[in-house]
Backbone as XML, in Angstrom:
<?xml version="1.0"?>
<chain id="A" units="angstrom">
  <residue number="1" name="UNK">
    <atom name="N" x="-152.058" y="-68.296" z="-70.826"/>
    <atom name="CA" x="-150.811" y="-69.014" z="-70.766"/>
    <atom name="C" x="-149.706" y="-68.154" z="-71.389"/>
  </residue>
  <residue number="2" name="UNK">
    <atom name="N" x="-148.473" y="-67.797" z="-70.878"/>
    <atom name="CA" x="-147.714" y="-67.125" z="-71.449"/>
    <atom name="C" x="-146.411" y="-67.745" z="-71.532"/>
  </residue>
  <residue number="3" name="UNK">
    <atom name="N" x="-146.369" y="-67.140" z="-72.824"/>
    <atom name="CA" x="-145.183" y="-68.036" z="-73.509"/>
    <atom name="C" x="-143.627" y="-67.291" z="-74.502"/>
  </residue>
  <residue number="4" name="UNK">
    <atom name="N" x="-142.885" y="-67.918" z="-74.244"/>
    <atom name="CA" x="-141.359" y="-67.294" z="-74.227"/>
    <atom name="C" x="-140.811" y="-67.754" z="-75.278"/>
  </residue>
  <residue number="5" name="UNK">
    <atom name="N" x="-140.820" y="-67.148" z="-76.521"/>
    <atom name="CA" x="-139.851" y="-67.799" z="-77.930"/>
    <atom name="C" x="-138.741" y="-66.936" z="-78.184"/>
  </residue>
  <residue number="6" name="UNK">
    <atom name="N" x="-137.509" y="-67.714" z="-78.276"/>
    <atom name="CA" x="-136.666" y="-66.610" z="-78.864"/>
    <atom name="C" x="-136.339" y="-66.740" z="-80.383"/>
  </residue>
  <residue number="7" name="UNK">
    <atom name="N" x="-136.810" y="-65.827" z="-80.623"/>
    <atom name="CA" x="-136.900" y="-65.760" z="-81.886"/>
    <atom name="C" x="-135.808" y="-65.781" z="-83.033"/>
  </residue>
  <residue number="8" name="UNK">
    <atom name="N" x="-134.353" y="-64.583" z="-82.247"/>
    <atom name="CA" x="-133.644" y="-64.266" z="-83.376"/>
    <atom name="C" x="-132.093" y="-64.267" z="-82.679"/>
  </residue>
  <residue number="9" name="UNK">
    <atom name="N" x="-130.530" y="-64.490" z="-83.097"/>
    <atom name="CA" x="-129.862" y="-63.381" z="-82.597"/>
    <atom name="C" x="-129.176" y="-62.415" z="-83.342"/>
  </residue>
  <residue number="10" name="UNK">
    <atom name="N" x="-129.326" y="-61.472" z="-83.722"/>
    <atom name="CA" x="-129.070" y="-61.114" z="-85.074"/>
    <atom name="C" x="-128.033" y="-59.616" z="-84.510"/>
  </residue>
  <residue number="11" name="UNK">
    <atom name="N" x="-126.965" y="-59.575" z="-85.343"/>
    <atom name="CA" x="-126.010" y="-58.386" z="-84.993"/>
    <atom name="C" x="-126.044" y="-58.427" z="-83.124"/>
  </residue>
  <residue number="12" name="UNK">
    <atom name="N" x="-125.238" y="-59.205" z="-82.752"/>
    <atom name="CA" x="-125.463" y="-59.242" z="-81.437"/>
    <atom name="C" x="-126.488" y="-58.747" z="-80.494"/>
  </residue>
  <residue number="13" name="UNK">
    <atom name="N" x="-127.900" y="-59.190" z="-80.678"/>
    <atom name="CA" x="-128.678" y="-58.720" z="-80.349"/>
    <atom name="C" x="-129.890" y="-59.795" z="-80.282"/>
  </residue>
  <residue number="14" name="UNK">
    <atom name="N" x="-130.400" y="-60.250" z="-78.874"/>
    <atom name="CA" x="-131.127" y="-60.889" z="-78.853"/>
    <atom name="C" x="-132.385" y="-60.686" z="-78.810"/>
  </residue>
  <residue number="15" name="UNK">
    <atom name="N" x="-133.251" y="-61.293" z="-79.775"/>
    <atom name="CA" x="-134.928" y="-60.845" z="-79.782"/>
    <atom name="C" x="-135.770" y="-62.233" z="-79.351"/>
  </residue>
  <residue number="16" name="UNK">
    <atom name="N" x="-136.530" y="-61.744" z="-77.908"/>
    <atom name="CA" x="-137.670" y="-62.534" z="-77.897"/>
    <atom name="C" x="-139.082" y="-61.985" z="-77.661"/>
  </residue>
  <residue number="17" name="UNK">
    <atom name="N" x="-139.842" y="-62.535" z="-78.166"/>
    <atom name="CA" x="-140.959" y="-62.510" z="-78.147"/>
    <atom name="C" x="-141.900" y="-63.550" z="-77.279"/>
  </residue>
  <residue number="18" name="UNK">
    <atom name="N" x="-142.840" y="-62.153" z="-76.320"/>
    <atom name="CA" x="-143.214" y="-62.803" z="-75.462"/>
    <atom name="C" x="-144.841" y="-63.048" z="-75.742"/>
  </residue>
  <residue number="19" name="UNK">
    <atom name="N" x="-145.812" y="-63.620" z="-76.085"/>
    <atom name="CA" x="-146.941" y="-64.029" z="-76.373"/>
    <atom name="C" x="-147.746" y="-64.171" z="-75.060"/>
  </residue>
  <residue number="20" name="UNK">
    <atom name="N" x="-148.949" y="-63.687" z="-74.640"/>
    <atom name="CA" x="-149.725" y="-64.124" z="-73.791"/>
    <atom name="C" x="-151.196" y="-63.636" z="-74.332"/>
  </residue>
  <residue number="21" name="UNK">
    <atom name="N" x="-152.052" y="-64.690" z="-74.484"/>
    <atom name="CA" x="-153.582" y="-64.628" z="-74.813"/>
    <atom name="C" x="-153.361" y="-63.284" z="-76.383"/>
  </residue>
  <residue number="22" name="UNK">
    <atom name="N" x="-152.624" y="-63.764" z="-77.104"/>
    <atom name="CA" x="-153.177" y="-62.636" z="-77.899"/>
    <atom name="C" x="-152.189" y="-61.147" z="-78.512"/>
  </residue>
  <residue number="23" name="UNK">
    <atom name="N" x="-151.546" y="-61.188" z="-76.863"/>
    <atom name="CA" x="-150.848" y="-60.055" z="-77.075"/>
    <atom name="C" x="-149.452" y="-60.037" z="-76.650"/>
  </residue>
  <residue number="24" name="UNK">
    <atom name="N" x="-148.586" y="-59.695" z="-77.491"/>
    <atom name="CA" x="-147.424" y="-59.435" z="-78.190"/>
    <atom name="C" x="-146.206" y="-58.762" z="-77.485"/>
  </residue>
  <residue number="25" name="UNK">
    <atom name="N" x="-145.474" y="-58.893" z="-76.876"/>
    <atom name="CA" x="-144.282" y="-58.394" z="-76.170"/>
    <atom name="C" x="-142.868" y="-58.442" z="-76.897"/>
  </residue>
  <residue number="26" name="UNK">
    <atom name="N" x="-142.219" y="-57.578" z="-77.289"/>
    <atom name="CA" x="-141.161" y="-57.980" z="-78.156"/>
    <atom name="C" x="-139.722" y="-57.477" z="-77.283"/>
  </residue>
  <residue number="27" name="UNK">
    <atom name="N" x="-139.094" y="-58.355" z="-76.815"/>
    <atom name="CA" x="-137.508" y="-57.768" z="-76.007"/>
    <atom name="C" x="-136.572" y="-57.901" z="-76.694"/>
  </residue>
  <residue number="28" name="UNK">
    <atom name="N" x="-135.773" y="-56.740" z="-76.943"/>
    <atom name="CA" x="-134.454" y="-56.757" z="-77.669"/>
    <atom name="C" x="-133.085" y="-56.436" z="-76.525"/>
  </residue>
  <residue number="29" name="UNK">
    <atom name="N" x="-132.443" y="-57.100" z="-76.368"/>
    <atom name="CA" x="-130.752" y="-57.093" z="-75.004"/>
    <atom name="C" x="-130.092" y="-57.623" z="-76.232"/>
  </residue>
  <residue number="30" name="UNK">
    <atom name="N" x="-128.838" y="-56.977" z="-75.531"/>
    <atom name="CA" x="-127.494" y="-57.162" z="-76.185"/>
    <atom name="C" x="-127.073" y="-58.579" z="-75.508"/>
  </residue>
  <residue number="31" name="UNK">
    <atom name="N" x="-127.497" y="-58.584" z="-74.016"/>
    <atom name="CA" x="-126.877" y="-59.825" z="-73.714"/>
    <atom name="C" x="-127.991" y="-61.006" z="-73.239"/>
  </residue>
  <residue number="32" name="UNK">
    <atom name="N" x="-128.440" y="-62.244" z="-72.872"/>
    <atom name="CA" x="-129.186" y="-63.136" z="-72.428"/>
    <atom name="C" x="-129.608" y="-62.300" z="-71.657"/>
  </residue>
  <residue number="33" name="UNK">
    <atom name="N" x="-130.832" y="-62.838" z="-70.723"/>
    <atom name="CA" x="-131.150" y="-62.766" z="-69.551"/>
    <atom name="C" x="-130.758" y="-63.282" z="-68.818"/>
  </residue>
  <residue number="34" name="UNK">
    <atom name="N" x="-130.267" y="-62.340" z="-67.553"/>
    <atom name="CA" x="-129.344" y="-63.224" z="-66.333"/>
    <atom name="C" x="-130.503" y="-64.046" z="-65.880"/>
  </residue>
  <residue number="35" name="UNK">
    <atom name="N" x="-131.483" y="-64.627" z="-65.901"/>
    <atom name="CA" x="-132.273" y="-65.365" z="-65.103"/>
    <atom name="C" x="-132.920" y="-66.675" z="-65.485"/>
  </residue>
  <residue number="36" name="UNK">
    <atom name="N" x="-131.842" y="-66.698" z="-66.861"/>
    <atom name="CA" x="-132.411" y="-67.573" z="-67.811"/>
    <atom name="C" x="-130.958" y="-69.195" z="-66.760"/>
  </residue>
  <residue number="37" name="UNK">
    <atom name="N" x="-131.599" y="-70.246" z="-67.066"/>
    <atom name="CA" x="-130.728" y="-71.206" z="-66.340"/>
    <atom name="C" x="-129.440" y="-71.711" z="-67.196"/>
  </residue>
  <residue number="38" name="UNK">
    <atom name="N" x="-129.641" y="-71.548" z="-68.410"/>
    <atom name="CA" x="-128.158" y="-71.673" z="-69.269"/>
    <atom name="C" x="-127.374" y="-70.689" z="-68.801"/>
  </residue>
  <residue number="39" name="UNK">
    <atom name="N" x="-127.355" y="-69.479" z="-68.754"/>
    <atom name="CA" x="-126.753" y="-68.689" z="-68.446"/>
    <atom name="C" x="-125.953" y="-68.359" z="-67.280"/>
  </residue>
  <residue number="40" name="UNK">
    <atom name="N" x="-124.627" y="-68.808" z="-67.483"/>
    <atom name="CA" x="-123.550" y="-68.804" z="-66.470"/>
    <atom name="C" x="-123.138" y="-67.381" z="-65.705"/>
  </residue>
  <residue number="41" name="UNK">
    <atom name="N" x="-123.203" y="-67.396" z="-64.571"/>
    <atom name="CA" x="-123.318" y="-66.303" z="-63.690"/>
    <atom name="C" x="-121.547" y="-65.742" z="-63.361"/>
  </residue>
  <residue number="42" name="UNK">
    <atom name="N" x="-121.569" y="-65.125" z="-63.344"/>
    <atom name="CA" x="-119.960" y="-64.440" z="-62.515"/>
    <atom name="C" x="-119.929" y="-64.706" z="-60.707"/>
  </residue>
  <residue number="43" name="UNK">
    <atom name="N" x="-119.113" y="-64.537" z="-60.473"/>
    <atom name="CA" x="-119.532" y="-64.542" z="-59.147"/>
    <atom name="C" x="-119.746" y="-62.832" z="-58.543"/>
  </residue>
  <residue number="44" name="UNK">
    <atom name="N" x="-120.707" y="-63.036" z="-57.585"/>
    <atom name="CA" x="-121.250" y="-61.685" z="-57.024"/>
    <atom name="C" x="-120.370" y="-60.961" z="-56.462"/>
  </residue>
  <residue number="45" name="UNK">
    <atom name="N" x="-120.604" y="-59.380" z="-57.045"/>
    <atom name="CA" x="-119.376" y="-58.239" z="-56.266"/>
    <atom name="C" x="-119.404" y="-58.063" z="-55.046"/>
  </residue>
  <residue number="46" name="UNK">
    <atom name="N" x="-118.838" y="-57.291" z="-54.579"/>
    <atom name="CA" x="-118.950" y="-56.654" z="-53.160"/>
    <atom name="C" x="-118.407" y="-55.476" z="-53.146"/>
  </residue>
  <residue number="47" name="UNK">
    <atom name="N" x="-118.895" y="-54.803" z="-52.009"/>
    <atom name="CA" x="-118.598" y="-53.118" z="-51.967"/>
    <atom name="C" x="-117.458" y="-53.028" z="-50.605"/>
  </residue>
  <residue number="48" name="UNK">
    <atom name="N" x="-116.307" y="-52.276" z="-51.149"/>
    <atom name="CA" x="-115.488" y="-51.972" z="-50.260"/>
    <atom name="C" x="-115.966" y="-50.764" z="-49.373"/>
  </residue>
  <residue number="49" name="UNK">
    <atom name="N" x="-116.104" y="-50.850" z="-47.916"/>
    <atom name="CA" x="-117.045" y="-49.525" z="-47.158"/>
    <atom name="C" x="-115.691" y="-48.898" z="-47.342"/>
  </residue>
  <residue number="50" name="UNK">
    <atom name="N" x="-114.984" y="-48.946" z="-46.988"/>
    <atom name="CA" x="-113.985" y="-47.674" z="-47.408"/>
    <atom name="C" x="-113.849" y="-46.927" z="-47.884"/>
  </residue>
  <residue number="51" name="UNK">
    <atom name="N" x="-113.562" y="-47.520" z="-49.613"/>
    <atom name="CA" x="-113.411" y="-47.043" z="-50.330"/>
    <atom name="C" x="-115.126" y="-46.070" z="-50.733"/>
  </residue>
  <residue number="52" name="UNK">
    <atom name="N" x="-116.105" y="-46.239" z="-50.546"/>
    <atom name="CA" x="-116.722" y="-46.312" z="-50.867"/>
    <atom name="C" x="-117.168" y="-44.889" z="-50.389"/>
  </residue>
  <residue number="53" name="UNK">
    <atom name="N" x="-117.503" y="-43.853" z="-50.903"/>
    <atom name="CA" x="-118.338" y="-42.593" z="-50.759"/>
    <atom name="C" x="-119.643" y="-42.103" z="-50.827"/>
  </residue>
  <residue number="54" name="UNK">
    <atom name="N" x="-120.634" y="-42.658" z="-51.131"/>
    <atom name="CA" x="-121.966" y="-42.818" z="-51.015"/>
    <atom name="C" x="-122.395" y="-42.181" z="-51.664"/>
  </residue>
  <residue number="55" name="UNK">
    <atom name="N" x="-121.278" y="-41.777" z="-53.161"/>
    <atom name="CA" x="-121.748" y="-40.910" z="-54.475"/>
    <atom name="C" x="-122.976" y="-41.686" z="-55.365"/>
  </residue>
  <residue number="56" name="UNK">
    <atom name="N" x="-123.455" y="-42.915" z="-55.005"/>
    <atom name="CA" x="-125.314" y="-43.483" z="-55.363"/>
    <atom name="C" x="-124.499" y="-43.460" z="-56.907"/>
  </residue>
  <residue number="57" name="UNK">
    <atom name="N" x="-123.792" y="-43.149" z="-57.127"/>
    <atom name="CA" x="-123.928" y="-43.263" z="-59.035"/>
    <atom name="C" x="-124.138" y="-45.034" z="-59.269"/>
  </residue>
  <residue number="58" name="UNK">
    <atom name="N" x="-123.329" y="-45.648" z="-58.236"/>
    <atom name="CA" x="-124.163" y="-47.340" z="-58.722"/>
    <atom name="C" x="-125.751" y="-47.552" z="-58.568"/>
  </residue>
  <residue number="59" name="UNK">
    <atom name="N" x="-126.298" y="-46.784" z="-57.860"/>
    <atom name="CA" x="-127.405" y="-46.662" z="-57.756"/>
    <atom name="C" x="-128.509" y="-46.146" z="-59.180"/>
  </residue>
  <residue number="60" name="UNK">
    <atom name="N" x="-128.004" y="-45.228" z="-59.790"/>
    <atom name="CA" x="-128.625" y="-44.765" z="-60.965"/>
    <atom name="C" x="-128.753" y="-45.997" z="-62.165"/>
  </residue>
  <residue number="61" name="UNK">
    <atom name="N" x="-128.228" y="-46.915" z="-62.083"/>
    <atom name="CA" x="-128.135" y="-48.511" z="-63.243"/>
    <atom name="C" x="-130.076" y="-49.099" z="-62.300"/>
  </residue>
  <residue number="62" name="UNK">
    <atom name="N" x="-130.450" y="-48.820" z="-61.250"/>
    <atom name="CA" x="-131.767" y="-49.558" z="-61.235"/>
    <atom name="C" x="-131.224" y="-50.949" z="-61.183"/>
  </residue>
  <residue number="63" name="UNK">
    <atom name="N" x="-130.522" y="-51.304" z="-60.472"/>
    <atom name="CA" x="-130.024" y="-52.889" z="-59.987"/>
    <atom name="C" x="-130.735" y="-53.262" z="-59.201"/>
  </residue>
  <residue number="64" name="UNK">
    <atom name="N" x="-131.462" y="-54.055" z="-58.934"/>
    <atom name="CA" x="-131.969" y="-54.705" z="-57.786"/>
    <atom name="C" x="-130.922" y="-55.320" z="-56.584"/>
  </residue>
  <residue number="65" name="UNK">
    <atom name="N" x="-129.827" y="-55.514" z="-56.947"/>
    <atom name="CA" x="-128.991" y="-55.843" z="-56.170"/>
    <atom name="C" x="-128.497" y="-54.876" z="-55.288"/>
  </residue>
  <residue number="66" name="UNK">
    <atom name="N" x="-128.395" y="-53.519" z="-55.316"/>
    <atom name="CA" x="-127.695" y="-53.044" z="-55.088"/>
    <atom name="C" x="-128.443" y="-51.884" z="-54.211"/>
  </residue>
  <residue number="67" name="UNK">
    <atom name="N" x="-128.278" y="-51.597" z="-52.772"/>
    <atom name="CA" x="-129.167" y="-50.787" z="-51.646"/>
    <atom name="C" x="-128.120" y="-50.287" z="-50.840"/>
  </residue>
  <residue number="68" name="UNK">
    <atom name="N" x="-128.953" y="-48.671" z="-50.878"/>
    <atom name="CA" x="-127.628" y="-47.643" z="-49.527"/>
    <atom name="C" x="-128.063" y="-48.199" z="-48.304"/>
  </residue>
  <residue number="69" name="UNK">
    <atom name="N" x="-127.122" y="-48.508" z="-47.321"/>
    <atom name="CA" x="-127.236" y="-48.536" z="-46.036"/>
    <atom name="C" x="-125.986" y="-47.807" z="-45.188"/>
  </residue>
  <residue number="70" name="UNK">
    <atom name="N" x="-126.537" y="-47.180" z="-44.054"/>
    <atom name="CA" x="-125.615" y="-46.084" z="-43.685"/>
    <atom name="C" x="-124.483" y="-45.628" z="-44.606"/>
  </residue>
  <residue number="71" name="UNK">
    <atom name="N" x="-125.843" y="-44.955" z="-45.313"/>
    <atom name="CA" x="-125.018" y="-43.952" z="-46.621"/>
    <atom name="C" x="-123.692" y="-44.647" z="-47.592"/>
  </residue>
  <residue number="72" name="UNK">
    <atom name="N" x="-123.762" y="-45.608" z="-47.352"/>
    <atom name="CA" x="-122.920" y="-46.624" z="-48.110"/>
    <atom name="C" x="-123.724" y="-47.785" z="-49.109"/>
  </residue>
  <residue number="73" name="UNK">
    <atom name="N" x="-122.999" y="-48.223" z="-50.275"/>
    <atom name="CA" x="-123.731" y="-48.967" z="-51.014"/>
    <atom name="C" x="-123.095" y="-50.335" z="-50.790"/>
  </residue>
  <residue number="74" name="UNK">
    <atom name="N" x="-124.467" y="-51.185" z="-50.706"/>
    <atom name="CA" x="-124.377" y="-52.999" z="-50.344"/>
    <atom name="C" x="-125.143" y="-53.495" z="-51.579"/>
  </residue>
  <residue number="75" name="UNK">
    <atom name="N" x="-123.905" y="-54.501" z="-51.554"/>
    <atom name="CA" x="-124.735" y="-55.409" z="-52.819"/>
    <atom name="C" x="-124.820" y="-56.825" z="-52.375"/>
  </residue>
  <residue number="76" name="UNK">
    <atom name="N" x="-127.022" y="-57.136" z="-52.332"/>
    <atom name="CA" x="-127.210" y="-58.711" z="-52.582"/>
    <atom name="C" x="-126.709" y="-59.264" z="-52.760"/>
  </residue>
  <residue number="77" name="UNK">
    <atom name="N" x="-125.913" y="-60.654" z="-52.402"/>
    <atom name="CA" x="-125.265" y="-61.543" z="-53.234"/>
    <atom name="C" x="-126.206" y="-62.426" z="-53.745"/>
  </residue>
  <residue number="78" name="UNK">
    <atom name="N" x="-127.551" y="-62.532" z="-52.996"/>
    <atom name="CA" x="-128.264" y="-63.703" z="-53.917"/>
    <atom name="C" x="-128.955" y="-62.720" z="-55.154"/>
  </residue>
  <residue number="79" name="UNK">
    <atom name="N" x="-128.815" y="-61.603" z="-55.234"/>
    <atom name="CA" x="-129.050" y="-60.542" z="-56.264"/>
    <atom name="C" x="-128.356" y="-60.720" z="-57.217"/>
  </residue>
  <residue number="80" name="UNK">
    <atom name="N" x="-126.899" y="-60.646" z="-57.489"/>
    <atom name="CA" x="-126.036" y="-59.886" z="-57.789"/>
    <atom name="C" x="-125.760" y="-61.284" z="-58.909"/>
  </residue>
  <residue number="81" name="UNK">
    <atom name="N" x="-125.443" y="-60.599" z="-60.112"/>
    <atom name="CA" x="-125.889" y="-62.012" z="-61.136"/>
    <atom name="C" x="-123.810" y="-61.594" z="-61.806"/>
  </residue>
  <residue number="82" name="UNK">
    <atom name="N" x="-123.149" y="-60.610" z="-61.118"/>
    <atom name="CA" x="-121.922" y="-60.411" z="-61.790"/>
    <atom name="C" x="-121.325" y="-59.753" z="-62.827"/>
  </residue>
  <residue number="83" name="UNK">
    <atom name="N" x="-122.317" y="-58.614" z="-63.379"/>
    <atom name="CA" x="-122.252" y="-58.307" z="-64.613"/>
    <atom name="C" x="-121.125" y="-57.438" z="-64.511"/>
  </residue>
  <residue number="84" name="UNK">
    <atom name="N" x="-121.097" y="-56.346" z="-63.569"/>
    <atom name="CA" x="-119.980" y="-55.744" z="-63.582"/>
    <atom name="C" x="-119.900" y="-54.161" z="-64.187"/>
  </residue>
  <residue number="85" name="UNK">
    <atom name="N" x="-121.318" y="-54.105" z="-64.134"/>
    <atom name="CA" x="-121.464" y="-52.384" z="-65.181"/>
    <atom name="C" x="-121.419" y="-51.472" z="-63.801"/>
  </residue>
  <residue number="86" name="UNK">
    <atom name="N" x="-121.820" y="-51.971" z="-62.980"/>
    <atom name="CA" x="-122.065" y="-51.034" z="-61.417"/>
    <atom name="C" x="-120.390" y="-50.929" z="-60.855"/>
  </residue>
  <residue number="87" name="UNK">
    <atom name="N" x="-119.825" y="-51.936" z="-60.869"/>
    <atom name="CA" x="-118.009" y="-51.583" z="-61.249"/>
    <atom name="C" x="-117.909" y="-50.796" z="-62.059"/>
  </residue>
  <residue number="88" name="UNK">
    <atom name="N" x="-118.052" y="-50.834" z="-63.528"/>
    <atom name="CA" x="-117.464" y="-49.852" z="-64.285"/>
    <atom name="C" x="-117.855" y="-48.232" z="-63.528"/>
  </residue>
  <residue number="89" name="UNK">
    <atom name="N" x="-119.287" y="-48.046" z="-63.217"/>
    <atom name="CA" x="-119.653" y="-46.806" z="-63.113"/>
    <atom name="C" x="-118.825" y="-45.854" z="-61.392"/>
  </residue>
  <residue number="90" name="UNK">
    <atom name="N" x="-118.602" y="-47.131" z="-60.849"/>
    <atom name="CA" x="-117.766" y="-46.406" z="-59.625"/>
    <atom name="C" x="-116.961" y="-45.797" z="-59.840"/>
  </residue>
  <residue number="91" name="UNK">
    <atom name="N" x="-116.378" y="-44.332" z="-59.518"/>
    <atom name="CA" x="-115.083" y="-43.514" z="-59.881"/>
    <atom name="C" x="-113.997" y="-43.828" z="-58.535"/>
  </residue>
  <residue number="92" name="UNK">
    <atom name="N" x="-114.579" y="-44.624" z="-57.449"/>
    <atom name="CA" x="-113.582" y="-44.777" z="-56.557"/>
    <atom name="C" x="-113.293" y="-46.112" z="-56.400"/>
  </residue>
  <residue number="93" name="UNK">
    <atom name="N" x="-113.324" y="-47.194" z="-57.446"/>
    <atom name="CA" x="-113.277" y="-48.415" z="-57.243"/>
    <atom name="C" x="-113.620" y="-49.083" z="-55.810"/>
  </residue>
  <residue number="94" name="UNK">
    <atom name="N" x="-114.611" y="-48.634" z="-55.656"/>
    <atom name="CA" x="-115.004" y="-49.278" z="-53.819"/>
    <atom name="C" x="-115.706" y="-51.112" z="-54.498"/>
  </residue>
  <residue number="95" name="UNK">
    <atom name="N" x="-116.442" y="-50.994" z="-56.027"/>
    <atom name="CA" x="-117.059" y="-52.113" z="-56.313"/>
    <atom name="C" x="-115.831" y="-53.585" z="-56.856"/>
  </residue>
</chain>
């Protein structure tokens, strides 16, 4: 049975600890988990093809939301939880 305590939030920093049969998982984020249901979502980005150059640097963050198609980057919307770091990292504001 595995089980989800949060333990702490201490210096902006959230610690939970994840327990299953025994053994011990400890997660430290600066912010919630987007997948948690308290947690209020942004609304999902979108990629301007235009603007957009197929320099993949949104790609290097490991988003699940976020996939090249004809050399251009598309973002999930049922993915895309709003955070906005894959914006920051664009140098051509296409996000």
């Amino acid at each position: 049975m595995t089980k989800s305590i949060l333990l702490s939030y201490h210096h902006n920093h959230f610690i939970i600890i994840i327990s299953n049969n025994f053994r011990l998982s400890v997660i430290i984020s600066r912010r919630p988990c987007a997948l948690l249901k308290y947690v209020k979502h942004k609304p999902s980005l979108k990629v301007d093809s235009e603007k957009c150059k197929g320099c993949k640097m949104c790609m290097k963050l490991g988003c699940p939301a976020i996939s090249i198609k004809d050399g251009k980057a598309v973002i999930d919307h049922t993915q895309c939880v709003g955070c906005g770091i894959c914006q920051e990292m664009c140098k051509f504001d296409a996000i």
